[in-house]
VOTIRO-728633 format. One record per residue (C-alpha): residue number from 1; residue in one letter; x, y, z. Coordinates in Angstrom, 3 decimals. Layout:
pos,code,east,north,up
NUM,A,X,Y,Z;
...
This chain:
pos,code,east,north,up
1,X,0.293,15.436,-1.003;
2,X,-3.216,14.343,-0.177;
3,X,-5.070,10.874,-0.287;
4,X,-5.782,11.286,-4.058;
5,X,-2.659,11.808,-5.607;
6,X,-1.174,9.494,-2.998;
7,X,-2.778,6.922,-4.209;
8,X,-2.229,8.329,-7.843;
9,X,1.582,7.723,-7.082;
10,X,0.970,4.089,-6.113;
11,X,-0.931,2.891,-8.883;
12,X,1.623,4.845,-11.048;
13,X,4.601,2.778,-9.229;
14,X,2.821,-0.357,-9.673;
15,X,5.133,-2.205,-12.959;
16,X,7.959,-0.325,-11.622;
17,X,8.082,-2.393,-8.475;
18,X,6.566,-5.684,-9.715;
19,X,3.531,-5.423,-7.689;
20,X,1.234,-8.148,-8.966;
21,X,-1.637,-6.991,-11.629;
22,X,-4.240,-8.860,-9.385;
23,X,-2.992,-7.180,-6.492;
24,X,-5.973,-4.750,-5.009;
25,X,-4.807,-1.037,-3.863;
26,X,-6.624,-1.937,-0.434;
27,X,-5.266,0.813,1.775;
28,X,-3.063,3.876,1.996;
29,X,-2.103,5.574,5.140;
30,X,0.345,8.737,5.472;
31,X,2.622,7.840,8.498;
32,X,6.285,8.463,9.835;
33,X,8.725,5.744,8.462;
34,X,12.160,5.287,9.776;
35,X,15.018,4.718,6.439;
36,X,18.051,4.293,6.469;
37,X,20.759,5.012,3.585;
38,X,20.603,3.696,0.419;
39,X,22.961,0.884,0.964;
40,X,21.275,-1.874,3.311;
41,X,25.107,-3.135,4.090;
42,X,26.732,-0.045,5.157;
43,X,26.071,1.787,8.462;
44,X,24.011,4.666,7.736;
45,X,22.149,7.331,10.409;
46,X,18.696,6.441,10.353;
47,X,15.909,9.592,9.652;
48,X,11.859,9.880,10.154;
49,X,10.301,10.442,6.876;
50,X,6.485,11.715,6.429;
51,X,5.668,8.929,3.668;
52,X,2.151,7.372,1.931;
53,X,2.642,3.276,2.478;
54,X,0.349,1.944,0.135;
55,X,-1.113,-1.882,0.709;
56,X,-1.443,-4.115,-2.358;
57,X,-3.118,-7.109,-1.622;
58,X,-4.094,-10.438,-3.267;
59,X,-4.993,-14.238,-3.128;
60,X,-1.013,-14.846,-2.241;
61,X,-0.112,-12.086,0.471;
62,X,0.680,-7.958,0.779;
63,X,2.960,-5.653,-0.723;
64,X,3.967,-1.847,0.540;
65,X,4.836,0.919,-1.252;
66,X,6.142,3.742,0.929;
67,X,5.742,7.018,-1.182;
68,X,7.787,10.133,-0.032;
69,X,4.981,12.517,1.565;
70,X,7.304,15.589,-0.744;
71,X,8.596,13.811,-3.553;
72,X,6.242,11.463,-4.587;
73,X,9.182,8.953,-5.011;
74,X,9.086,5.373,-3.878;
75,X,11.465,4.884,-0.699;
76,X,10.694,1.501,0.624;
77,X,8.910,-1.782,-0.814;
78,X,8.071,-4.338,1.338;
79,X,6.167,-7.668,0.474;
80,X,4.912,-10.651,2.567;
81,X,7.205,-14.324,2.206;
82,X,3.692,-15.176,0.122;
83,X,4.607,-12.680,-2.694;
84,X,6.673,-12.895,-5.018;
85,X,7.572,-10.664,-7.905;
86,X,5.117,-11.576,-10.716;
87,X,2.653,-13.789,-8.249;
């Protein structure tokens, strides 16, 4: 995936993942994440994944959308105490 559809993806995944509609696409970078499974309560091995994290910004704090570098799909959302879904 390049920088284009990258960021394609995360505008895409935006009312999907409640990321505020003032919220600014300010900056996507393709890095190596470490996830876990898909239960946050159970032990799982942890992996490196080549993902997009995508920073959504406004007046009230951040948001990240980490974006599978293969799939496209959304692995990870992360948002700052100031966020809140809808804010």
């Amino acid at each position: 995936m390049n920088d284009h559809k990258a960021r394609t993806h995360a505008e895409q995944a935006r009312p999907f993942h409640s990321v505020p509609a003032d919220a600014e696409l300010v900056d996507i970078e393709r890095r190596y994440i470490e996830l876990a499974g898909p239960d946050p309560t159970a032990p799982a091995p942890v992996r490196d994944l080549l993902a997009w994290v995508a920073r959504f910004e406004n007046e009230n704090g951040w948001m990240d959308l980490a974006i599978d570098d293969h799939s496209g799909d959304v692995v990870r959302v992360e948002r700052s105490r100031g966020l809140t879904a809808g804010s």
